[in-house]
KOLKOL-500476 format. One line per field, with one value per residue (C-alpha): residue number from 1; x, y, z. Coordinates in steps of 0.001 Angstrom, whole numbers. Layout:
<bapas>
seq	(NUM|...)
xx	(X|...)
yy	(Y|...)
zz	(Z|...)
</bapas>
This chain:
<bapas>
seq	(1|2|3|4|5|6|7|8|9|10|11|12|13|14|15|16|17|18|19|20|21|22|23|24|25|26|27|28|29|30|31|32|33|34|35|36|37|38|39|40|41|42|43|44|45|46|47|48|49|50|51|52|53|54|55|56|57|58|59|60|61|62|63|64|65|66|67|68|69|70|71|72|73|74|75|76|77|78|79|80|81|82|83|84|85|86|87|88|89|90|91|92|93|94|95|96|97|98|99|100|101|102|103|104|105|106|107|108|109|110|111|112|113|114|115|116|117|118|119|120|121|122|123|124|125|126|127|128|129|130|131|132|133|134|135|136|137|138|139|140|141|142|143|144|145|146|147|148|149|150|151|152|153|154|155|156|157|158|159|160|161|162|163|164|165|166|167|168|169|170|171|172|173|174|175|176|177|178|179|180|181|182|183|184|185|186|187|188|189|190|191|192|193|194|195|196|197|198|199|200|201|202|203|204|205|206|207|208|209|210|211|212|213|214|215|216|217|218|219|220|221|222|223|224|225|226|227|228|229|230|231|232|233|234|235|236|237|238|239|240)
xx	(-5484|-7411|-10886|-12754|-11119|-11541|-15558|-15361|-13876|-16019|-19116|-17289|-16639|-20726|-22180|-19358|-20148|-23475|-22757|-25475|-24146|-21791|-17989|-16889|-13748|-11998|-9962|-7678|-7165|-4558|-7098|-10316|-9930|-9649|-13198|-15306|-18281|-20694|-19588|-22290|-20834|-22423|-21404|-23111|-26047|-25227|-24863|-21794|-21302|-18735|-16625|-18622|-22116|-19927|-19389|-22853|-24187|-21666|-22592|-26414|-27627|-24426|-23760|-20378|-18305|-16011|-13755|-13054|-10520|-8474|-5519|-7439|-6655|-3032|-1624|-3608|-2234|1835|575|-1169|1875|4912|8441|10200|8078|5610|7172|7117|3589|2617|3961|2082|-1362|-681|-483|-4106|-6792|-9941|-11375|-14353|-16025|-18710|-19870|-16756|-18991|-19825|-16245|-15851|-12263|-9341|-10118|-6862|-8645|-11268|-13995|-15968|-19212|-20605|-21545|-18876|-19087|-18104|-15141|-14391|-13938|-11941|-9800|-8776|-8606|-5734|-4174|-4184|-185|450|2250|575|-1496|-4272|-2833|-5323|-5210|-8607|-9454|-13008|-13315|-12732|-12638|-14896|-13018|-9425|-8793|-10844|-10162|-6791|-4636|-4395|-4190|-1139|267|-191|-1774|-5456|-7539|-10374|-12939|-14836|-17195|-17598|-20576|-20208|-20232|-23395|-24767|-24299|-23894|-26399|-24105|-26378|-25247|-24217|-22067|-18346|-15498|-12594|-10201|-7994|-5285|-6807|-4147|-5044|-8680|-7528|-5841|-8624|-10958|-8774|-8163|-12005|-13355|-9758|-8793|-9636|-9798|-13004|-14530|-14065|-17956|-18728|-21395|-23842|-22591|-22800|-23127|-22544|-25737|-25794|-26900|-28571|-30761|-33946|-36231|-34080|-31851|-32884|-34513|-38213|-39224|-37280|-40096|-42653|-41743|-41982|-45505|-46715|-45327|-46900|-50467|-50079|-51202|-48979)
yy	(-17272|-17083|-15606|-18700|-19354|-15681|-15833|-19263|-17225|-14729|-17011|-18878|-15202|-14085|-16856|-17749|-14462|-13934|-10614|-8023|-7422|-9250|-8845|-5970|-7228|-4081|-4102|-993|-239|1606|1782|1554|-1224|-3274|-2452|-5878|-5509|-6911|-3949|-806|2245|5369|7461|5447|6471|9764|9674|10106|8366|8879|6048|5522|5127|2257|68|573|-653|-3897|-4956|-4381|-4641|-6241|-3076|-2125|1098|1496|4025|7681|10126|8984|11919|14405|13197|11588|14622|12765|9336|10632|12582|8937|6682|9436|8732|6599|4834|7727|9237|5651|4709|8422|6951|3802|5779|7421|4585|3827|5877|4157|996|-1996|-3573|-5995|-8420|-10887|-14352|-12932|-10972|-10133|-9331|-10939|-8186|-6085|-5143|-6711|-4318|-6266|-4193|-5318|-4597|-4123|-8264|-8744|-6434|-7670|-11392|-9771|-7974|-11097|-13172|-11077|-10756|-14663|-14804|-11737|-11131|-8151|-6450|-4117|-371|2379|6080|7784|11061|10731|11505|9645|5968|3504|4636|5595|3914|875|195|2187|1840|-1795|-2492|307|-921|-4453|-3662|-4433|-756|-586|1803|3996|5640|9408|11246|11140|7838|7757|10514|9988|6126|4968|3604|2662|4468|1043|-148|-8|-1872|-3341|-3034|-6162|-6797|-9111|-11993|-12325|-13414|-17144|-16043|-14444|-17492|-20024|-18186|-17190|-18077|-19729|-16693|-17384|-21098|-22850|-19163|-18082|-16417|-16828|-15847|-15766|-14632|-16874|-15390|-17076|-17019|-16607|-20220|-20950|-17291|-17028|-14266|-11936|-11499|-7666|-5170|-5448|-8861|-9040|-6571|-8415|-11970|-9678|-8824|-11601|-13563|-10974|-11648|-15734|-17047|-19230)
zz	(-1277|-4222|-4904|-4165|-969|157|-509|1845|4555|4352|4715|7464|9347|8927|9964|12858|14344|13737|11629|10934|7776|4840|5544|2592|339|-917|-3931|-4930|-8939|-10517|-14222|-14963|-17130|-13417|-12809|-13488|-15846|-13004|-10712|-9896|-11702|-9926|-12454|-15204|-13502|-13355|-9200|-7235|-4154|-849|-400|3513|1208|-1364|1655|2988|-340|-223|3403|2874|-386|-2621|-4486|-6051|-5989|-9215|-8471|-5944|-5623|-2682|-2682|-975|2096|1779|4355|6930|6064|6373|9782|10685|9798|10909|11048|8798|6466|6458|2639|1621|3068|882|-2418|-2214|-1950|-4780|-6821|-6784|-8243|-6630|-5169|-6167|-3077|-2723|-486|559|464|-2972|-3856|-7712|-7394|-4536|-1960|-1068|2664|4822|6599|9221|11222|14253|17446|20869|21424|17405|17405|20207|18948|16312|18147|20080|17204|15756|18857|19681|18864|19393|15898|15185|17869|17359|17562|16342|16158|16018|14503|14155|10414|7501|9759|7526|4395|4810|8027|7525|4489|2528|6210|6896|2897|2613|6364|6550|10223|10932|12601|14646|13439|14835|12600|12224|11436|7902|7982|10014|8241|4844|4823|7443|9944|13234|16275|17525|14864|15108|12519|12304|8685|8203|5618|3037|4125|7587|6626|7358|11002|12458|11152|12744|15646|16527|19599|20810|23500|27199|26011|27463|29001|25548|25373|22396|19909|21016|23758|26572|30133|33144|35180|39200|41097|44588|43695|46512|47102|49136|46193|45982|48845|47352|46968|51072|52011|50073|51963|55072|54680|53212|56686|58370|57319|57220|59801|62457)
</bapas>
């Protein structure tokens, strides 16, 4: 996909699901001759910013992170991703030095990652939509710590495998995360999937978003204890 097609999806995604906030594109550099001239450098301001606060800036207010140190936590990442592939999945981090984000309907570079917040029913729809085929299911670890920016963004980027976040309380703390807010992290190339596929489990009783509840029929005033004993005095006092 190319940039313009990835800013489509995005759209398609927000408004599809009713998101609170824009869908985040994340794009790892190697230099910082990657780094766009339209992009919000913190440090040119003299600021410095955690990675959780870049993404909060993206979804809200279509702000830009340049670049953050990302090694300080690779140890986590090999412990994360044992056996195997875990020396392999370590070399790969350590080719990038930093990241850009911004708004996806708005993307200034082909996003590497997808971060998507929303509520339990959003994640939800998600969460189905990549698991329509079954290809790749959903499998998540959680730590509680470092979620919005290593696991929902660097994991399913380095992987290939979308995460479910949960946010920690840096996240909350430091990037204004609502208490209600979780994620999901998806790799940049199954944008198209989980637009094609939304809405499709469960077929027709697919709920929707809105989400559509079924309501109870034939309903009459005994339906709870109080309004019985109300209809009980009320026939009391009528007269015959």
């Amino acid at each position: 996909m190319n940039l313009e097609e990835f800013r489509k999806l995005g759209e398609t995604l927000y408004h599809k699901l009713h998101l609170p906030t824009w869908p985040v594109g994340i794009t790892y550099i190697k230099t910082l001759e990657e780094i766009p001239e339209s992009a919000v450098r913190p440090s040119a301001m003299g600021q410095k910013w955690s990675l959780c606060q870049a993404v909060t800036y993206a979804r809200r207010h279509g702000w830009h992170k340049d670049r953050a140190a990302e090694q300080n936590r690779f140890n986590f990442f090999k412990g994360l991703f044992a056996g195997p592939g875990g020396e392999q999945i370590l070399k790969k981090m350590q080719e990038y030095m930093g990241f850009v984000c911004s708004p996806l309907p708005k993307a200034i570079l082909e996003p590497d990652s997808i971060l998507v917040f929303g509520d339990g029913t959003h994640i939800n729809h998600m969460i189905q939509a990549l698991c329509y085929d079954y290809t790749i299911p959903v499998m998540s670890a959680f730590e509680g710590f470092g979620e919005t920016c290593f696991k929902g963004g660097l994991a399913p980027f380095i992987t290939g495998r979308p995460q479910v976040v949960i946010p920690g309380m840096g996240d909350r703390a430091f990037a204004g995360i609502g208490s209600e807010e979780l994620a999901v992290g998806i790799p940049a190339a199954q944008l198209s999937v989980v637009v094609e596929h939304l809405f499709k489990s469960g077929g027709d009783m697919n709920i929707g978003q809105p989400v559509k509840t079924l309501l109870a029929m034939g309903l009459n005033e005994s339906i709870t204890p109080g309004f019985t004993f109300l209809k009980n005095k009320i026939s009391a006092k009528s007269p015959v």
